[in-house]
MDAnalysis code that builds the backbone (N, CA, C; Angstrom):
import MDAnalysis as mda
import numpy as np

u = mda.Universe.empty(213, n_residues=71, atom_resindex=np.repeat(np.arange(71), 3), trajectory=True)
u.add_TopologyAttr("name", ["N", "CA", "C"] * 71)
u.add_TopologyAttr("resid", np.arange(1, 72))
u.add_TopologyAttr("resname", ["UNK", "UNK", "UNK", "UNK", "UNK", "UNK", "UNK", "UNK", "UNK", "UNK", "UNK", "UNK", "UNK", "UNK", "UNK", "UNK", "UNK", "UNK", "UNK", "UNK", "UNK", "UNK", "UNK", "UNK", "UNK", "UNK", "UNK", "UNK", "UNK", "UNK", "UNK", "UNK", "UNK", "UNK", "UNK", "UNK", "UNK", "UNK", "UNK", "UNK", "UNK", "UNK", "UNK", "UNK", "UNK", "UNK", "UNK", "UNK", "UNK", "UNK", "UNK", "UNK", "UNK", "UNK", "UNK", "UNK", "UNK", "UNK", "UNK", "UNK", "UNK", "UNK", "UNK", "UNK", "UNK", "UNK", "UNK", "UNK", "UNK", "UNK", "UNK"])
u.atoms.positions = np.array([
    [-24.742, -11.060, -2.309],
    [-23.562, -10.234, -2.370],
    [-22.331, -11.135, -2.226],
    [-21.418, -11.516, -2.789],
    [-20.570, -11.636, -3.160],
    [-19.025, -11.232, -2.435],
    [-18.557, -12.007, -1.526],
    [-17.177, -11.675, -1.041],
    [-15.930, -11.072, -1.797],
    [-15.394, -10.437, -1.629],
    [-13.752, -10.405, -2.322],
    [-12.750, -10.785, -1.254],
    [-12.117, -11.721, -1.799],
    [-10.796, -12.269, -1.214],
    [-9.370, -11.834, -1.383],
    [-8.862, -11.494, -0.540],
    [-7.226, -10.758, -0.641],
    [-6.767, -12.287, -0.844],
    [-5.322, -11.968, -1.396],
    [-4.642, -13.608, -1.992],
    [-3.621, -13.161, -0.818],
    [-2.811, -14.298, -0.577],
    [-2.095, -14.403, 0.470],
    [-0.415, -12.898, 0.484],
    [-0.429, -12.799, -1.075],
    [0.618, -12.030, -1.546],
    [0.145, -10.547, -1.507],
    [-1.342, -9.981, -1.423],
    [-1.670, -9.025, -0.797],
    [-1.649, -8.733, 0.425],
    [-2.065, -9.243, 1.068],
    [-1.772, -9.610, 2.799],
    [-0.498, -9.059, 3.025],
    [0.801, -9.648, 2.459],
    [1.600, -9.626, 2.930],
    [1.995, -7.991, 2.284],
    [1.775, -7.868, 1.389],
    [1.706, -6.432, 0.988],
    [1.546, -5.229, 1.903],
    [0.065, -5.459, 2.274],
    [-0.472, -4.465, 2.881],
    [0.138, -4.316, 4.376],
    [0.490, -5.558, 5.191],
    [0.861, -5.683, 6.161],
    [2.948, -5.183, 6.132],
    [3.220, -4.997, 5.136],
    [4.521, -4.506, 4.840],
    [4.002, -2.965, 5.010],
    [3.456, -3.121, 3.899],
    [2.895, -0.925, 3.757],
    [2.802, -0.317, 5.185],
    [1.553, -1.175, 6.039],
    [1.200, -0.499, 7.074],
    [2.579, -0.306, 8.139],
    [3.068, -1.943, 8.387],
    [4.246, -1.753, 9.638],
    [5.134, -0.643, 8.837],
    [5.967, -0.336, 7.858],
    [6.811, 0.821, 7.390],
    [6.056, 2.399, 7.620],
    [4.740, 2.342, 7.311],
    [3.917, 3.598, 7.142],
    [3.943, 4.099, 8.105],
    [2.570, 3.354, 9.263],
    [1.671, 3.592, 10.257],
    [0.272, 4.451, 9.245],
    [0.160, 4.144, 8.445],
    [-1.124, 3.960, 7.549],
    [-1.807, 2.865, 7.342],
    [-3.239, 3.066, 7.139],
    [-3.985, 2.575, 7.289],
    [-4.568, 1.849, 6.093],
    [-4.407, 0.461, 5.564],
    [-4.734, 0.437, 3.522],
    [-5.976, -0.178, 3.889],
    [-6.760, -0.075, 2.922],
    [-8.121, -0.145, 3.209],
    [-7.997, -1.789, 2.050],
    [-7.305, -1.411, 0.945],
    [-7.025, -2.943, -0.043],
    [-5.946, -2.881, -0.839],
    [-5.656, -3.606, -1.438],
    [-4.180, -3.708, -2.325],
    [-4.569, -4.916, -3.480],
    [-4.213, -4.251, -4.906],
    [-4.314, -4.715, -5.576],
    [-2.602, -4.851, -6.465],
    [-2.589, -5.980, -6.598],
    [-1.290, -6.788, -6.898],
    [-1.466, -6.978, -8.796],
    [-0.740, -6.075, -9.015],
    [-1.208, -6.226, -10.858],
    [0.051, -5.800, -11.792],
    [1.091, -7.196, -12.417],
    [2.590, -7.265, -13.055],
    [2.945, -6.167, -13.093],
    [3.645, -6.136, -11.951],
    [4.777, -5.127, -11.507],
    [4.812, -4.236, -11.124],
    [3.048, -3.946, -10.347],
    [3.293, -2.546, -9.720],
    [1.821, -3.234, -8.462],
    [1.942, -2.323, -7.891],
    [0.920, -2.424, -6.517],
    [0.367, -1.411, -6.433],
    [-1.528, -1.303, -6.109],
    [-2.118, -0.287, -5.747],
    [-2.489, -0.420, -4.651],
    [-2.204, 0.401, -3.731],
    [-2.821, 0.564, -2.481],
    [-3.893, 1.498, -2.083],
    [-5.051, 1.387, -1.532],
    [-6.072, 2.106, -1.163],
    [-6.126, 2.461, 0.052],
    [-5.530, 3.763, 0.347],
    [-4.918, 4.101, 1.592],
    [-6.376, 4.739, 2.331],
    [-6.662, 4.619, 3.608],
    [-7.801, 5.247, 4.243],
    [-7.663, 6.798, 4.399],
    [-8.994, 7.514, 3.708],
    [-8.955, 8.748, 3.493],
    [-8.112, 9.566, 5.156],
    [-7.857, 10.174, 5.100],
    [-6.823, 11.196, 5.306],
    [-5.375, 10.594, 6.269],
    [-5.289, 9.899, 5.506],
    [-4.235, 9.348, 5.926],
    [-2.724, 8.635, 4.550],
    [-3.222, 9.951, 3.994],
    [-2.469, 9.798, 2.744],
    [-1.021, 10.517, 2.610],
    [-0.595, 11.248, 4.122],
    [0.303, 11.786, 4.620],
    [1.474, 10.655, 5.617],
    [0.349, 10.172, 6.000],
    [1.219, 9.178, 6.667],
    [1.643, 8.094, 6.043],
    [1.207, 8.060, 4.246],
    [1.675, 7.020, 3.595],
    [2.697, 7.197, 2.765],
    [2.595, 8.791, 2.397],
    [3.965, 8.811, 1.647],
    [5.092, 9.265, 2.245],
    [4.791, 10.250, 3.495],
    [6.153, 10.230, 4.804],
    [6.513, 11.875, 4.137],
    [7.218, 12.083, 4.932],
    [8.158, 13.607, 4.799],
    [8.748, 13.627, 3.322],
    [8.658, 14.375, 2.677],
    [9.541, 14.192, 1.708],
    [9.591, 12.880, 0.649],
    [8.733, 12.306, 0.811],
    [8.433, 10.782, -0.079],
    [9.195, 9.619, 0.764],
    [9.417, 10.095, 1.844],
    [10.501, 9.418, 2.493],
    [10.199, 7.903, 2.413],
    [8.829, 7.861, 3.059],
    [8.291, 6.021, 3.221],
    [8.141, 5.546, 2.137],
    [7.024, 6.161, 1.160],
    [7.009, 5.468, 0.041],
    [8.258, 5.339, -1.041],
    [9.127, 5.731, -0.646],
    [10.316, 5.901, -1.536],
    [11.158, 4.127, -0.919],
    [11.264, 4.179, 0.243],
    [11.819, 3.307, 1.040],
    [11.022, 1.940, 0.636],
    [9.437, 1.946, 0.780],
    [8.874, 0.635, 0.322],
    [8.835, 0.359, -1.382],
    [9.118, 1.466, -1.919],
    [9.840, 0.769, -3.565],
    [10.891, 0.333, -3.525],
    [11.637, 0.783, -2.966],
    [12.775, 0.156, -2.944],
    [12.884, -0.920, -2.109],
    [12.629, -1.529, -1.268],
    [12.084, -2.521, -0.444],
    [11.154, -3.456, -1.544],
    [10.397, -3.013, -2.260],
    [9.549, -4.294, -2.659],
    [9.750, -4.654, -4.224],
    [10.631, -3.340, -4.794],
    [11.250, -3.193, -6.322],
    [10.007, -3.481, -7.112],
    [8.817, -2.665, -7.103],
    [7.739, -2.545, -7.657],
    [6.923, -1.176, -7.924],
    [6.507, -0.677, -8.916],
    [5.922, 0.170, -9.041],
    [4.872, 0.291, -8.040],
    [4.807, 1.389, -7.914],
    [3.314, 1.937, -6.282],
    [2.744, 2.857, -6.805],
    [1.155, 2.319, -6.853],
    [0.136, 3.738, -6.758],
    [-0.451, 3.982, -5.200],
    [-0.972, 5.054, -5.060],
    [-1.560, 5.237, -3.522],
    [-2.528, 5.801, -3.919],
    [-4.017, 5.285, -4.026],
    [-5.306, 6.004, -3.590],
    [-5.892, 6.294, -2.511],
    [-6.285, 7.295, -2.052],
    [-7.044, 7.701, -0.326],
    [-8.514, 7.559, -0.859],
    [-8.991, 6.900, -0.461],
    [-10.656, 6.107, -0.462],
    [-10.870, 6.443, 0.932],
])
């Protein structure tokens, strides 16, 4: 079985998402010009915030397209 490795620019990703959130990303995939995040199932409330509030704030913060999956 075979490892997968986060690159140093995911890391810093996910560790942005979570401190702004208080969600939980399970992985982040970094792919020209947008970011997917794999948010831990039910905690897909605490990733996009009141009103889109957080995730609105970390686009604009990271000036990148965002998907959010709950896995």
């Amino acid at each position: 079985m075979s490892e997968i490795k986060l690159s140093a620019e995911a890391i810093s990703y996910i560790a942005l998402f979570e401190s702004m959130t208080g969600a939980v990303i399970k992985d982040c995939i970094v792919d020209k010009g947008q970011i997917i995040y794999i948010v831990k199932a039910g905690e897909m409330g605490a990733a996009i915030g009141r009103h889109g509030d957080h995730i609105n704030s970390l686009k604009k913060t990271i000036d990148k397209h965002i998907e959010l999956i709950e896995y």
